[in-house]
N, C-alpha and C positions, 0 to 999 in steps of 0.2 A: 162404974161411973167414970173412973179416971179414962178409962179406956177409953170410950166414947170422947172424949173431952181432948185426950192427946189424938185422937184420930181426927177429929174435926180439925182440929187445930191445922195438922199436919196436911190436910185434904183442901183448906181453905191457902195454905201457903204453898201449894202444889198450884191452884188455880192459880192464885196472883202471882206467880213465877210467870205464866206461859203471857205472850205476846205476841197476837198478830198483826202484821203489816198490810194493809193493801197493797195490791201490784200499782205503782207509777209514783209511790208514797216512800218516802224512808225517815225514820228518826234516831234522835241522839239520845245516848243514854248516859248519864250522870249517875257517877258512886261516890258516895260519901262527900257531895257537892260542887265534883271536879268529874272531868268531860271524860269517858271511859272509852265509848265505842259506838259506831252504827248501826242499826237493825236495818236490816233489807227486808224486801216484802216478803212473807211467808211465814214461818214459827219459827218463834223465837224465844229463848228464854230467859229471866231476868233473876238475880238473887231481891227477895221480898226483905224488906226494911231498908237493904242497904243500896238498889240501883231504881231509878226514877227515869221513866222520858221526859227528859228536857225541852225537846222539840220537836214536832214532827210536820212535815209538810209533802207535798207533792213536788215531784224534779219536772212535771211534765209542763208544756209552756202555755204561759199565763198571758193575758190580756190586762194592759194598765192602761185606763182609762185618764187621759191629762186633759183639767179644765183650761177652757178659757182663759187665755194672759194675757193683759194688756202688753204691748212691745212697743217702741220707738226706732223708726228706722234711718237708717243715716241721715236721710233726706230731712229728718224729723217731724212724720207724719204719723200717727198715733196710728197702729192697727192691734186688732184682737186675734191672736191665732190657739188653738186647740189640736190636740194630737193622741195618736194613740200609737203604745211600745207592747210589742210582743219579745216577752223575756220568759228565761227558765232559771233555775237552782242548778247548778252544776257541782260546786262544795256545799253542802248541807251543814257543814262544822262552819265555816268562814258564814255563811250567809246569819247563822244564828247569835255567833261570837266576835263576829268584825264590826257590825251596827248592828243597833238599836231599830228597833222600828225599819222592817226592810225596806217596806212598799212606801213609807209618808218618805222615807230618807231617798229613792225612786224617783216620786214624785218634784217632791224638792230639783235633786239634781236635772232631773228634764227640765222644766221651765227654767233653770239656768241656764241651763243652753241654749235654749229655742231664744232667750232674750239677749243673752252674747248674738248669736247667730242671724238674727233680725237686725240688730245694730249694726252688723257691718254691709247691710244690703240697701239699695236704696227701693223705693217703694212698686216702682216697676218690674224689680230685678226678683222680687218674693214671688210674684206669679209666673212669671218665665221661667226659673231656676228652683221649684220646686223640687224635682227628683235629688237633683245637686245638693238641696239643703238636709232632704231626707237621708244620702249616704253623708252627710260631713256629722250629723248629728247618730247615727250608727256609732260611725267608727268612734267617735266622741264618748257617748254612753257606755261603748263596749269597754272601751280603754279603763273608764273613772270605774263602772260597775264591777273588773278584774278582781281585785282586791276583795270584795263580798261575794265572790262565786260565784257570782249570775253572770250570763250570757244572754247579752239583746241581739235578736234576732233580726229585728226589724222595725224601722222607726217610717210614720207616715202623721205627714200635716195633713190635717183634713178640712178647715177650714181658715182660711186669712180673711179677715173681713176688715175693709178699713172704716173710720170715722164716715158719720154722715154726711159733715163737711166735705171731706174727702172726695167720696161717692159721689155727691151733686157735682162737684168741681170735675171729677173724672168723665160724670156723663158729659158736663157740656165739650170737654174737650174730645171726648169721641163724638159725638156730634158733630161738632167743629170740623175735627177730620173728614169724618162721613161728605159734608157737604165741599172740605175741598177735593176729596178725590171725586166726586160728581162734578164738579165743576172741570178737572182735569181731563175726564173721562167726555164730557160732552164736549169740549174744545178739540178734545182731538181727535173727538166725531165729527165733529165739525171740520176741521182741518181736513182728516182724509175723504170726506164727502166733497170739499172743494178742489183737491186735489184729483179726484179719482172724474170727476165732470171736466175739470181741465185737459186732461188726459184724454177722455173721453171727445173731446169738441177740436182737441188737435188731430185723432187719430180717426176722425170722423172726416176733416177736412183734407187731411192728404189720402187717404180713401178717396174721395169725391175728384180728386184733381189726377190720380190717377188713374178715375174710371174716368174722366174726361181725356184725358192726355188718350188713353187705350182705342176710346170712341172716334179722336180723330186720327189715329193711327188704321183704325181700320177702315174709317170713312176714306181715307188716301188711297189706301192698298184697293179697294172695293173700286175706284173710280180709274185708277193706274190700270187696274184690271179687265173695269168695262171697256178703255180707252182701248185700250190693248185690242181684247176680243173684236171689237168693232172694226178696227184698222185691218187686224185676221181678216175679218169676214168681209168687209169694203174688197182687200186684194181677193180674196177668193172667186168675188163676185165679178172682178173685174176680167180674171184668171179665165171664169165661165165663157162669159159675157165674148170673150177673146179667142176662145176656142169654138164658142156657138159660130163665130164670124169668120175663123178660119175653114171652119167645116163648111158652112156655108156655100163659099166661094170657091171651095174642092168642087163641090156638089155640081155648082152651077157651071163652073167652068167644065167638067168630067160631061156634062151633061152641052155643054154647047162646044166643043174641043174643035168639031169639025164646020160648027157653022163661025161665018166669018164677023160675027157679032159680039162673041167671047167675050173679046176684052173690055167693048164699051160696057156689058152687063157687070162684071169686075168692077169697072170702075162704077159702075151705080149703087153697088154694093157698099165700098169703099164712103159712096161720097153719102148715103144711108147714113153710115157706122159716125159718120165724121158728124152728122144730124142729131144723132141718140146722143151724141158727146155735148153735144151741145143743150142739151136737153137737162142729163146731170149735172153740168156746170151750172146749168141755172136753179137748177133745187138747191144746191149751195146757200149757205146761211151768207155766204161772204162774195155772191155772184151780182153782177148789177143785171137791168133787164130790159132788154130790147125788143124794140115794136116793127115786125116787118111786114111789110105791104105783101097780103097774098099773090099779087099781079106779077110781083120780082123773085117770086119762086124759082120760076123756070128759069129764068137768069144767073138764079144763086148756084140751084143746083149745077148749072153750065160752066160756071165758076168754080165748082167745088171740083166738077170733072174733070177742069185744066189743069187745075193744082194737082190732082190725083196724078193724072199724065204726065204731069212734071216731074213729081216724086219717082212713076213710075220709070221713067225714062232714065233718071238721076241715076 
């Protein structure tokens, strides 16, 4: 029966020796009520009556949820802000023997910060410069939390909410805004709509005056032109007209050379030509106009024949 009795004995202090650790877990072991050593994850073993775990926690990294704080900001406008710190255990000895309470002493220290850090900001400058606040409270947390073994990883504001007061006074003042940059925004619609029609009603009018000025440059040139052509073809016609009359008179002379009438025929021709001339000048815009008695024909032309004789003689 002793047997039995020393073998249990011995089989039940074999068990409560052995110690396993989860993997991401470690704890501290205490002997005889002072800090001996760590267990790491896996099997481990303890002497029974005289070592005890003291502590045991996970190193792997934790989410700390931080309530709601009221803050005061420089400007001294009352807001509520709320945050959350992703930390780990990095010394497992220090995290359990440096403070009391890790996670309340955590919490504590966060919301001292966030209300330091809200103090020296004014109320505008919390929602503009959020990431900024998020690394100065990092480096902040990381530095105080050294000394207890933790390492903060990562600090983020998730909400800033200001007073209701606050709130209504901000909407009207965005508002306010809103409708002066509308106001700025249609003026200087308005402006460039007046501008761009001024523009418009000058560059329209020297257009018009250049297509005038163009229209009598070529109405000149058109008429310079026709003047021209016309005066061309007046001499050309005259040029004809002159050669019709010298061939003429080849003609008739070649043709009467031997009769002795020749030259009065010449000169009939002649005092003709001197007729048709007379004829032109009177279709003239600029010709006055004479009335003569059919009766004084024959007279005229007798007249026109002496002249001829004269010239010819000359």
């Amino acid at each position: 029966m002793w047997g039995w009795l020393i073998a249990l004995v011995v089989g039940g202090g074999a068990v409560s020796s052995v110690k396993i650790i989860q993997q991401g877990n470690e704890a501290l072991i205490e002997r005889l009520g002072s800090y001996d050593r760590k267990l790491s994850p896996g099997l481990n073993f303890v002497l029974p009556g005289l070592d005890r775990v003291a502590f045991q926690e996970t190193i792997r990294e934790k989410v700390l949820d931080i309530p709601p704080q009221g803050c005061i900001t420089r400007d001294n406008v009352s807001i509520t802000v709320d945050a959350v710190v992703y930390w780990r255990i990095v010394d497992m000895e220090k995290a359990y023997y440096k403070v009391q309470n890790l996670q309340s002493a955590m919490v504590n220290l966060v919301l001292t910060q966030i209300r330091a850090e809200m103090g020296q900001l004014e109320l505008d400058e919390t929602f503009t410069a959020r990431s900024q606040i998020n690394e100065i409270l990092l480096r902040e947390l990381d530095t105080a939390t050294d000394p207890w073994g933790v390492k903060v990883t990562r600090v983020e504001l998730r909400d800033i909410v200001p007073s209701k007061a606050v709130q209504e006074s901000m909407e009207l003042q965005m508002s306010a805004e809103r409708r002066k940059r509308a106001a700025i925004l249609t003026s200087e619609g308005e402006r460039e709509a007046a501008v761009n029609s001024a523009r418009g009603k000058a560059e329209a009018q020297v257009l018009d005056a250049e297509a005038r000025q163009k229209a009598v440059i070529l109405a000149a040139e058109a008429e310079q032109k026709s003047i021209v052509l016309k005066a061309q073809a007046e001499r050309q016609q005259a040029v004809l007209k002159a050669q019709a009359t010298a061939e003429a008179i080849q003609i008739v002379t070649q043709a009467l050379k031997d009769d002795v009438r020749a030259a009065e025929a010449g000169k009939v021709l002649l005092a003709l030509g001197y007729l048709d001339m007379g004829k032109t000048v009177g279709q003239s815009g600029s010709s006055k106009v004479m009335f003569m008695d059919p009766r004084s024909i024959p007279a005229t032309l007798q007249g026109m024949l002496s002249i001829v004789d004269e010239n010819g003689k000359a």
